[in-house]
Every structure is written in C-alpha cells, then in structure tokens.
C-alpha positions as CSV (number, residue, x, y, z in Angstrom):
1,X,-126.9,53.3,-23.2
2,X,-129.2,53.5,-20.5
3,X,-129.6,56.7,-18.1
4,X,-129.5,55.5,-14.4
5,X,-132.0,55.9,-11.8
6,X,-131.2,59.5,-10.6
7,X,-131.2,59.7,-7.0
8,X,-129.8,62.2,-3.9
9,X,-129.5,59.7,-1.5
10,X,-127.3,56.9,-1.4
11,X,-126.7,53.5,0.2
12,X,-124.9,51.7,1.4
13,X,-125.4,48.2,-1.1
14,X,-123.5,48.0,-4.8
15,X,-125.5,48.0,-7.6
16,X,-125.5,43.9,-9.1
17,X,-124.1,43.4,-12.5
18,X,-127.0,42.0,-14.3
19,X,-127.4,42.4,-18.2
20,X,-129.5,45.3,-18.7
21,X,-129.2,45.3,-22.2
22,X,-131.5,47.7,-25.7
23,X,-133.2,45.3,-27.7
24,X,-135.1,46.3,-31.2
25,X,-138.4,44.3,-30.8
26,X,-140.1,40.8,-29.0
27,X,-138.4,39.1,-31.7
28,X,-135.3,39.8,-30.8
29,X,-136.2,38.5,-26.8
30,X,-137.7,35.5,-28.2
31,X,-134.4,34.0,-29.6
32,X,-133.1,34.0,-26.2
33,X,-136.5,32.9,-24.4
34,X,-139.4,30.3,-24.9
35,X,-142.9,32.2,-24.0
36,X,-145.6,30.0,-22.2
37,X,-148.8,31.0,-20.3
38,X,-149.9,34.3,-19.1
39,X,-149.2,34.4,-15.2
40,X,-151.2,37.8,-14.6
41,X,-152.3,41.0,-16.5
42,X,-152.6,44.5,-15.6
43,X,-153.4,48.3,-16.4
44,X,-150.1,48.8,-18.0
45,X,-148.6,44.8,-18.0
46,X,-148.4,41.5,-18.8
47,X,-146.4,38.8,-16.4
48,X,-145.9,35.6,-19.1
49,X,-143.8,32.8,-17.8
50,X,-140.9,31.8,-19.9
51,X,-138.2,29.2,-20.3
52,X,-134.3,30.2,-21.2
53,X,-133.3,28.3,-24.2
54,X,-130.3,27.9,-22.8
55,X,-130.3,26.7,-19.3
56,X,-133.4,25.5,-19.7
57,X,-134.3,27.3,-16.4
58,X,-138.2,28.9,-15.8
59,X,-138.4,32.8,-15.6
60,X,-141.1,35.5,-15.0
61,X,-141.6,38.1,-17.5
62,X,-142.8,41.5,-16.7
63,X,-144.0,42.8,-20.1
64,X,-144.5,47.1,-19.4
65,X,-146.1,48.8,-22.3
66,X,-144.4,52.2,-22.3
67,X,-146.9,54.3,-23.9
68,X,-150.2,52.5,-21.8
69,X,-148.4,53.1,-18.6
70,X,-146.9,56.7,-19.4
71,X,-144.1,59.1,-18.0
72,X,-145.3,58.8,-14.2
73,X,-145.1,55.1,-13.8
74,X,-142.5,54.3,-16.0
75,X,-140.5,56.4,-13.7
76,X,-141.5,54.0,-11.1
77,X,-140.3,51.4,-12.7
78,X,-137.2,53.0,-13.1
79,X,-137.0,53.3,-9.3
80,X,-138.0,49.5,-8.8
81,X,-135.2,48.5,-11.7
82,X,-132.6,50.5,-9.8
83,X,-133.4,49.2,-6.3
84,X,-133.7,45.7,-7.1
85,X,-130.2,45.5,-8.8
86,X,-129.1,47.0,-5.6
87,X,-130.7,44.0,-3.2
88,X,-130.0,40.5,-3.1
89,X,-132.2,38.3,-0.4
90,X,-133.8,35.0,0.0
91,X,-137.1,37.0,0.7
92,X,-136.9,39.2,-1.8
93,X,-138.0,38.8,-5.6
94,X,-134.6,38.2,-7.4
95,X,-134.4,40.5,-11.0
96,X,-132.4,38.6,-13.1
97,X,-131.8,40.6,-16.0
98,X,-133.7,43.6,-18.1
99,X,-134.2,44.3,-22.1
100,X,-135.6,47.3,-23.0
101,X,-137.0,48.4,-26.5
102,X,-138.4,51.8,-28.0
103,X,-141.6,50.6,-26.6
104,X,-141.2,48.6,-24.3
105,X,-139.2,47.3,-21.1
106,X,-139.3,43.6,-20.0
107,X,-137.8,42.7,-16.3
108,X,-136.8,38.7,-16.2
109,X,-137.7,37.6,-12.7
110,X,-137.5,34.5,-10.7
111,X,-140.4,32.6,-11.3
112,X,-142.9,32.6,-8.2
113,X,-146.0,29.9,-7.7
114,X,-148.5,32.2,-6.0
115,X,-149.1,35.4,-3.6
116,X,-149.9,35.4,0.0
117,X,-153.3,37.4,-1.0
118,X,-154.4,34.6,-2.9
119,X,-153.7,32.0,-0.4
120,X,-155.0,34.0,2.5
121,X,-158.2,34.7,0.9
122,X,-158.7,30.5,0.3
123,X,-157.7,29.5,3.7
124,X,-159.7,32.6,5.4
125,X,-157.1,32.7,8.3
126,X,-153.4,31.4,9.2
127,X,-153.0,29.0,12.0
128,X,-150.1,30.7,14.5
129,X,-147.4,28.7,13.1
130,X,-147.8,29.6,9.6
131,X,-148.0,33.1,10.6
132,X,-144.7,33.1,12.0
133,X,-143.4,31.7,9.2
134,X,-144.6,34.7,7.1
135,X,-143.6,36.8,9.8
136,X,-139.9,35.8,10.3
137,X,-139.6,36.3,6.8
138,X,-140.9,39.1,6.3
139,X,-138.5,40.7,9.3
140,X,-135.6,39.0,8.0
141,X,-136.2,40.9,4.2
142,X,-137.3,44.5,6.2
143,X,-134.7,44.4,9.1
144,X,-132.3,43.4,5.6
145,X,-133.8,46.6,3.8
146,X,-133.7,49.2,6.7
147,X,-130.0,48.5,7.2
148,X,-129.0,49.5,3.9
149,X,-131.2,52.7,3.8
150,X,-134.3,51.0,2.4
151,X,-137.6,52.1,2.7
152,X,-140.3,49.6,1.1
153,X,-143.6,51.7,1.4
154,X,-146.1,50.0,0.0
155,X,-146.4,46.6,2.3
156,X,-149.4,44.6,2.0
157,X,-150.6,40.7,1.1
158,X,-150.5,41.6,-2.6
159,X,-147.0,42.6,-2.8
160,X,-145.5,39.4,-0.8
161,X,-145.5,36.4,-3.9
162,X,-144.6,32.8,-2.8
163,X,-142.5,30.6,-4.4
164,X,-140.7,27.1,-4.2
165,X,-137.7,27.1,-1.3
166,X,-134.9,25.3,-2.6
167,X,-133.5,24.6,0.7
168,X,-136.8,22.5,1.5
169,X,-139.4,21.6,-0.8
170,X,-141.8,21.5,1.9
171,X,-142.1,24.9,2.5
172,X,-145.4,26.0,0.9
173,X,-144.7,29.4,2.5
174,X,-141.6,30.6,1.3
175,X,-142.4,34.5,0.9
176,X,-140.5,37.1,-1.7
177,X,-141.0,40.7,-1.3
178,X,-142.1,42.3,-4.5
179,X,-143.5,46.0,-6.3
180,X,-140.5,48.6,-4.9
181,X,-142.4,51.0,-7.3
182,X,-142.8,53.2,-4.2
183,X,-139.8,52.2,-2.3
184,X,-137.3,55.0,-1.3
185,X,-133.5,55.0,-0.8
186,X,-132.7,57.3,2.5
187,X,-129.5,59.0,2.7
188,X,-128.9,58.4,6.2
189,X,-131.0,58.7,9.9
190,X,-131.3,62.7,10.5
191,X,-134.2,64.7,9.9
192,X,-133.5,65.7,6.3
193,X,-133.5,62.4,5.1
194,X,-136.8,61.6,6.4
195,X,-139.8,61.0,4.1
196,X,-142.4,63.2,3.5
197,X,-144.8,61.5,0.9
198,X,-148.2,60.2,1.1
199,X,-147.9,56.8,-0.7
200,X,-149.0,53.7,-0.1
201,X,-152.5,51.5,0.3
202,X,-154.8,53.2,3.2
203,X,-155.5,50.3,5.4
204,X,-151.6,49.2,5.5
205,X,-150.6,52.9,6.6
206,X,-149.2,53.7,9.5
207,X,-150.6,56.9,11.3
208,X,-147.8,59.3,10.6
209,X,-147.8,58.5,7.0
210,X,-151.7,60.1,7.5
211,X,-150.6,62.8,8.9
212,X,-148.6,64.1,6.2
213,X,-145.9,63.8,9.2
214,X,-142.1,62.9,8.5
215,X,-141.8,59.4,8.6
216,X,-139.0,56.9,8.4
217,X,-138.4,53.2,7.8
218,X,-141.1,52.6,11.0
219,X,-143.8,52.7,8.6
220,X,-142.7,49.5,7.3
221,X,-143.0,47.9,10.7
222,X,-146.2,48.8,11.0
223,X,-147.3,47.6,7.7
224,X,-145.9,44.3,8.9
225,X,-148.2,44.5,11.9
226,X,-151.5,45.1,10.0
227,X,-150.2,41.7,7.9
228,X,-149.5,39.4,11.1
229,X,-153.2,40.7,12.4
230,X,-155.1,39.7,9.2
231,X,-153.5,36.6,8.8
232,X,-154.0,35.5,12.5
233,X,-158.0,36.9,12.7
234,X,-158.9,37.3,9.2
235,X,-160.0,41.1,8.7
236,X,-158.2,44.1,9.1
237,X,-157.5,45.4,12.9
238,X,-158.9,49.2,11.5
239,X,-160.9,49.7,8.7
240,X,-163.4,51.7,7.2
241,X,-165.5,52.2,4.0
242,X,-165.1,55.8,4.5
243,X,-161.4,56.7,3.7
244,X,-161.7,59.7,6.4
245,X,-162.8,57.4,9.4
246,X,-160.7,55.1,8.9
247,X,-158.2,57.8,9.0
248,X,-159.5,58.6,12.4
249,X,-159.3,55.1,13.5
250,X,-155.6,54.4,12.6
251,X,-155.0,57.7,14.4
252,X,-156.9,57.4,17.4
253,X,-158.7,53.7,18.0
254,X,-156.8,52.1,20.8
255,X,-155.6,48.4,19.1
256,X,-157.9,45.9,20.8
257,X,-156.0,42.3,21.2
258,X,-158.5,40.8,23.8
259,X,-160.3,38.3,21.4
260,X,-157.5,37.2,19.6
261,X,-156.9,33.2,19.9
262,X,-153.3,33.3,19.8
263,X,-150.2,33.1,22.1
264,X,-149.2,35.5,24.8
265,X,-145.9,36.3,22.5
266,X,-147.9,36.5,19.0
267,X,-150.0,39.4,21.6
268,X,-146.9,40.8,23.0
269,X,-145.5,41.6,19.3
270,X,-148.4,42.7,17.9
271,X,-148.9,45.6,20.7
272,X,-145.3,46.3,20.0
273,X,-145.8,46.9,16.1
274,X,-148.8,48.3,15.9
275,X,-147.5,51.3,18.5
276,X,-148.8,54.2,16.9
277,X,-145.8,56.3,17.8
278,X,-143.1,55.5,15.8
279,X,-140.7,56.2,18.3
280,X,-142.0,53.4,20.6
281,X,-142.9,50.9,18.2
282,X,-140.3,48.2,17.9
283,X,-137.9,48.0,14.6
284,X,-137.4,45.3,11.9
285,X,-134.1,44.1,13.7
286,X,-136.4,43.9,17.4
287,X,-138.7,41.9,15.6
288,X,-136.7,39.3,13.8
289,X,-135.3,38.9,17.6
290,X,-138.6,38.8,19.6
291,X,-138.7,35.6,21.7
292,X,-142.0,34.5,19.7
293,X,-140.3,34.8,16.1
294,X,-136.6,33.4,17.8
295,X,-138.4,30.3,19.6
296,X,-137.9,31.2,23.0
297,X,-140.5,31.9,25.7
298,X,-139.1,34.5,28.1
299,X,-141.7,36.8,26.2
300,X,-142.4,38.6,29.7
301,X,-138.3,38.9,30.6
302,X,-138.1,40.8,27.3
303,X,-137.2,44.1,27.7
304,X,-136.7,46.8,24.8
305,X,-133.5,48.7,24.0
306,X,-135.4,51.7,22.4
307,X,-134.3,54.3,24.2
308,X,-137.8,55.9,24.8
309,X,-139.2,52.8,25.9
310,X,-136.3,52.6,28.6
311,X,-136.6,56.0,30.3
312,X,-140.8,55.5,30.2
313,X,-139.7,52.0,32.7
314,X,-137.7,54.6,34.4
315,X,-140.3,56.9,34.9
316,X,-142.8,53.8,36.3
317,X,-140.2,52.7,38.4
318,X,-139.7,56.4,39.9
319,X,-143.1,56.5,40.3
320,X,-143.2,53.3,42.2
321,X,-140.3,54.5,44.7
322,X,-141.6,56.1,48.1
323,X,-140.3,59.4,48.7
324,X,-136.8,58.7,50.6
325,X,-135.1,61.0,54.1
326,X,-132.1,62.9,53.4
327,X,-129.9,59.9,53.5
328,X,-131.3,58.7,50.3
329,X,-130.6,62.1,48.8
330,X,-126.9,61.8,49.9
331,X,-127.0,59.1,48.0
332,X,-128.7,61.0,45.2
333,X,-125.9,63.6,45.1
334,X,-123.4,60.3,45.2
335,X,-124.7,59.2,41.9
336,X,-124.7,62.8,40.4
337,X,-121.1,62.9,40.6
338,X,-120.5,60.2,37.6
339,X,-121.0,61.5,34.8
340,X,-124.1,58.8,34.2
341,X,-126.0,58.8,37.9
342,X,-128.9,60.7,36.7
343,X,-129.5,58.7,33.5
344,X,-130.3,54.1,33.6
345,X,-127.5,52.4,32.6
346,X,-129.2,51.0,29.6
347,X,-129.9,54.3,28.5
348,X,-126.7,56.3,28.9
349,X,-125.1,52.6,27.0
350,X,-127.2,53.3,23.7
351,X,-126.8,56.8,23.8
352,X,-122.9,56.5,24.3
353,X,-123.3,54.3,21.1
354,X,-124.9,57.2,19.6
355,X,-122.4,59.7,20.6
356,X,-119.3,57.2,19.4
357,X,-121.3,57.0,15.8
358,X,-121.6,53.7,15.8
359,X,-124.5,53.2,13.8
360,X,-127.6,51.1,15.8
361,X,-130.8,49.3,13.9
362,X,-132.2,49.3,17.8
363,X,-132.1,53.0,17.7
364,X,-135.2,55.4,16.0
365,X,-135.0,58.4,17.7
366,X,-132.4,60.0,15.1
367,X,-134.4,59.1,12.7
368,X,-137.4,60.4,13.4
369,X,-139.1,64.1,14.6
370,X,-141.4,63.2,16.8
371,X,-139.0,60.8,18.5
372,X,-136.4,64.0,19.3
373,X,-139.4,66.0,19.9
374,X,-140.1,63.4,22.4
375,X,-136.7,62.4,23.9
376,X,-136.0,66.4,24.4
377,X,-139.2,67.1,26.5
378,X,-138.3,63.6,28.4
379,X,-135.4,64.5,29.1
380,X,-135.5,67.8,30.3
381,X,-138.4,66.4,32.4
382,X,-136.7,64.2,34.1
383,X,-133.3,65.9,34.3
384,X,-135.5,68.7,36.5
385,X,-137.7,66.2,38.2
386,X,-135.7,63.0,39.5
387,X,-133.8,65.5,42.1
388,X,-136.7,66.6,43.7
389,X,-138.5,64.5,45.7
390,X,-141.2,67.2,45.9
391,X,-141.8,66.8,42.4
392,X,-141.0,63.2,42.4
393,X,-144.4,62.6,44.6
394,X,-146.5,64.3,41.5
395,X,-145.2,62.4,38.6
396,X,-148.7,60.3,38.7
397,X,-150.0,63.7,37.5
398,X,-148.3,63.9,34.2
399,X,-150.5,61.4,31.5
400,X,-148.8,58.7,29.1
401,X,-150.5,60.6,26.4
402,X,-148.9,63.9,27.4
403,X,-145.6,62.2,27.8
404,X,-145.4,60.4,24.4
405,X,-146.7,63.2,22.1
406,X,-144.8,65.6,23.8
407,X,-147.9,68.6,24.4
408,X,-147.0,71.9,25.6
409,X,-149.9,74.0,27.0
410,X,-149.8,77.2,28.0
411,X,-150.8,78.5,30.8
412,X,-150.2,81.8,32.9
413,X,-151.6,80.9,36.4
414,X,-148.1,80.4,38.5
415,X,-147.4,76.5,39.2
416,X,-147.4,74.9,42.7
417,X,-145.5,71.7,43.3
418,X,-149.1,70.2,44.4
419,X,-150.0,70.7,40.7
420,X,-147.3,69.8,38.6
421,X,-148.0,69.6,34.7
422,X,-145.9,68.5,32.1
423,X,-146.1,71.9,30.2
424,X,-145.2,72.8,33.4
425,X,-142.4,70.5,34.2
426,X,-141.4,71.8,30.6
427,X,-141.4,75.8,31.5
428,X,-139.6,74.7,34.5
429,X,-136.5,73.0,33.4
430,X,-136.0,76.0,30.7
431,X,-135.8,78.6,33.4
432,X,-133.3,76.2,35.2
433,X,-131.1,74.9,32.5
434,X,-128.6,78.0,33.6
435,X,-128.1,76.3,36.5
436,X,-127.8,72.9,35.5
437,X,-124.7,74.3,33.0
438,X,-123.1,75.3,36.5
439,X,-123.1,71.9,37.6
440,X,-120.0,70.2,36.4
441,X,-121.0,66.8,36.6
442,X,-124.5,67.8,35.0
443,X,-123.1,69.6,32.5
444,X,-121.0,66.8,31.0
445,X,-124.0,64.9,30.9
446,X,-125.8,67.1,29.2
447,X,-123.2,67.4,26.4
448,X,-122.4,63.9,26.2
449,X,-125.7,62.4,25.9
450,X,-128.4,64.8,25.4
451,X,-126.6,66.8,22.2
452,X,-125.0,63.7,20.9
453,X,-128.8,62.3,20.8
454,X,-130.9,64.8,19.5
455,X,-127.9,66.9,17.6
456,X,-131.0,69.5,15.7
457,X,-131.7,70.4,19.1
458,X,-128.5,72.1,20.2
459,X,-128.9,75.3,17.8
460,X,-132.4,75.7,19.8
461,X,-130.4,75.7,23.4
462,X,-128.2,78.5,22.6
C-alpha cells in the first residue's frame, strides 16, 4: 500500500480515484503500454510518450529515478502526485494514473505537443490576441486553484505545456498548467495558514516572496503578470544578472508601461497585477473578469471590489471635497447615526460579507498581514479624520507610500492640525478610541465591521 501525502491543511476538493497501483519492474508497465520516443530528459527523469494497448489512446510518461533524484525531491513528487489527484481542469495537466516500483515511480499523463517557453522563444513576442488567450487561461486554471486552497508557486513559461484542444482543433494555444512540485495546500485565509517559504524561480517572484514576508495565493497573480509582460514585449519587466539587484528592483523599481504597444485594457491589467502590495493587487477571480480578458471595453468604468482599493477612492474623493459650513456637518452627524454613514457603501457591503462568513475570492485582506496591517491603520485613520474637517483640509499631507505600507514614525514634538502625519493620525485615533466606544452608533460600527475584518486585531484593542 501506498502512504498518502501527509498534509495539515486541507481542501476543499476530493481526492480522484485514479489507479495508483505497486508494480515489480518496466516489464511489468510494458504489458500495459507501448513505449515510443523520448519527449524530454532531465536531472532525475525521463518523459517517453506511450500508447495504451488497450484503448489505443497516446500518454506521457514521467519516468523518476528514485535513487538519482533522492529523499528531497521525491518528496516533491509526492506533493505533485497528491495535488494533481485532487484537481481536475481543462487548463491543467490531467494525471491519469501512477505505478510505482522499488525503484522507481512512473506518472501517466495526458500527452501535450509543446510548452509556451519553447514557442515564445521562436516567435520572440505574442501579438495581443494570443496573449489573451494565454492569459484567460491561465486565470481560469489559478482563480480554479485559489478557490480550493491552492497555491501554485512556481509560475513561469516553462511550467505552462500546450496541447491539442478537443473542443477546436484550431487552437494552437491551448495551455495546461504543470510541475506542482512546489505547490501548497492552505488550510483556510487567516494568518496561520499563510506561507512562509522562499520557493520559486527569481524573476517570476513576487516582492513579498523576497522578503521572507508571509504571503498568500497573491503571489500567483503576480507570477501571471510577469508572464502577460514577456509575452507582449519580449523580456522580462525587472531583471538582473545580479540575483541581489534584481531583488531591489522587484522591491522598489516603479513598473514602467509607457512603451508598451498594446491596448489601454492589456495596460490597465498589467498595473493591476503587477501591484507590489499584495493587498492592492487584483486576484485570479478579478482577472478572469477584467473587461480586456471578458471582451468588453468599459476598462475605465471598472472599479475594484478590494476593499483597500475602495476606501484609497474614498480617501481621493475626500480629498477632492471642499471643506463644508456647519450644515454639511449636520448632515455628517445624520449619516453617523446608521450604523454604515462613516464607511462607502461598497465597503461596509464586502465587509458585511465578511462578518456573515460567507467566503469571498474578491477579498485578500484576511488572508494576508500586510493587508490587516494596512486596513487597521486605514481605518483608524479615517474613522478619526473624516469628522474633522480641520483634519480633513491636511489629508494631501499623508503620502500613498505611507498609506499602503502602513509606516509608523515616532516622533515626540506635539502635533498641530497644520501638520498632520500619518504616524500622527495613528497616535491620535489610539488616544481617542475611548471615546469613540461611547458613541453608540460608532461603536456598533466598530464591532461589526472593523473586528469581523481584521479578527487578530481585536486581542491588540483590549
């Protein structure tokens, strides 16, 4: 018998029953298959295409010498094995059944006619339209993937084969998501299931993954965006010979889309996956419904339902509001006394969701540190702030930067309302969260929305 992929997380998806069966040697394997060509070779492998004597239908065979690839990778193996019985996609690479002998395991695969590195490098670049062909694809296969808990990791042209598309024969660009060596199975969207591991191909990594941060399914995302730049422009949108600068520049370098000879929509999603904090940058489910991967063309209409990208609209359009007379602060005091006047309608809709735990793809901030780092110093911010038009008139003072990463810096010099400072802002709402809890109405918002959203946080409150 065979000893299952161990695992402390869980999802959501049933494990396929495929024949996963001990055989003695080849010989054995042979009876069942015919063995043609050699499709590929590796450190530790051999892909041979074969025919099934029975059904006469075409296979790939991965061959996996156990000794040559030893006790680290055959546990990676292991953890592909046990994740691809658990998916079944159009876009991902189908496992179709597994023998495994003393020394060695051989995964049957659907048959594939080529990889998207190999076609990229001979056509240079993609025109738009077959890069939204990849592209839809490949969103359909991750948003697929993140809603059942998994995390693919390792993203990049190499691991996307192609193969024929039975629905239309035509379709020289039907993609299949392969190598889930890497891939991790989350156990759900708090903070201790986040992942902590440094894995993955450098120029495909996403900036918290270089950070030794916690990351989440995000990282994904934005290994899909490094694939849509390369195969519109043809090189890599950061990159570096040496590994610690390019480091820097996925950190730091500010993505530049002014050259590109593409759409205003292929742009628009780019800026959105390539967002360097994870909290802002679209998810799988946002892009396989952006107007330039659906076929519409209200790219500019399109607004976001992440949360954080929401109340930063909020904050432009307080910024944009002159300061109003006292009958405008009547009004103000109106809207305080429903239990959502001091929060947008969109927002207080997907954090309701939240609080009724009903489970939402659209929705990160969960799911990831820096993103209840960031909604908690937001929204203390601008529970303090949208009140008083005093401090209303200084918002232009507090940076983008300072809002998204959340700084805090301390200073002793007293603050003046002609010098507000996020840190500030921050230092300010603490002293006055007593008297916000005094407030009825502000006190059910606080508890309905603010604690159902960022739940680690409450334990810090008291």
């Amino acid at each position: 018998m065979f000893q299952k992929h161990s695992s402390t997380h869980s999802t959501k998806l049933k494990e396929r029953d495929l024949i996963h069966k001990r055989i003695t040697d080849l010989a054995e394997l042979q009876r069942i298959y015919e063995f043609g060509e050699i499709l590929g070779k590796g450190s530790f492998g051999t892909v041979v295409k074969a025919s099934h004597k029975g059904s006469g239908l075409n296979w790939a065979v991965k061959i996996i010498n156990k000794s040559q690839a030893g006790a680290s990778r055959i546990m990676l193996v292991e953890r592909e094995i046990h994740i691809l019985k658990l998916v079944y996609h159009p876009n991902i690479i189908l496992l179709d059944r597994v023998f495994e002998s003393p020394k060695t395991i051989y995964l049957i695969f659907e048959l594939c006619t080529g990889s998207l590195a190999k076609t990229f490098k001979a056509k240079k670049r993609f025109e738009e339209k077959e890069t939204l062909t990849v592209i839809r694809s490949l969103a359909g296969a991750l948003s697929y993937l993140h809603k059942n808990d998994i995390v693919h990791r390792d993203l990049k042209l190499e691991n996307i084969l192609i193969a024929a598309n039975p629905q239309n024969p035509d379709d020289d660009l039907h993609i299949k998501v392969t190598d889930f060596g890497l891939s991790a199975v989350r156990g759900g969207t708090g903070y201790e299931t986040m992942l902590h591991d440094c894995c993955g191909t450098l120029t495909y990594m996403a900036p918290e993954m270089i950070s030794t941060k916690s990351y989440s399914q995000q990282c994904d995302v934005w290994s899909m965006g490094i694939i849509m730049y390369v195969l519109l422009v043809g090189k890599f949108p950061f990159y570096s010979t040496n590994d610690q600068h390019l480091h820097m520049l996925v950190k730091t370098q500010e993505l530049d889309l002014s050259g590109l000879s593409c759409s205003e929509g292929a742009k628009h999603l780019l800026s959105k996956m390539l967002q360097k904090n994870p909290a802002f940058r679209m998810t799988a489910a946002e892009v396989e419904n952006h107007p330039w991967i659906a076929g519409t063309h209200s790219i500019l209409e399109a607004h976001s339902s992440n949360v954080l990208d929401m109340m930063r609209m909020w904050r432009t359009e307080m910024m944009e509001t002159p300061d109003r007379e006292n009958s405008n602060n009547t009004e103000q005091i109106s809207r305080a006394d429903n239990s959502v006047g001091l929060i947008p309608a969109g927002v207080q809709d997907e954090l309701t969701r939240v609080a009724a735990g009903r489970k939402s793809s659209r929705i990160t901030l969960s799911s990831e540190k820096s993103a209840k780092d960031s909604l908690y110093s937001k929204y203390k911010f601008w529970e303090s702030a949208k009140p008083s038009t005093a401090a209303n008139s200084n918002l232009g003072r507090v940076s983008e930067t300072e809002i998204s990463a959340g700084q805090t810096v301390q200073d002793s010099s007293p603050t003046t309302t002609s010098d507000v400072h996020f840190s500030h802002v921050q230092a300010k709402v603490d002293s006055n969260l007593v008297h916000l809890r005094k407030d009825a109405q502000r006190k059910r918002v606080y508890r309905t929305t603010y604690q159902a959203a960022v739940p680690q946080q409450s334990s810090m409150r008291k």
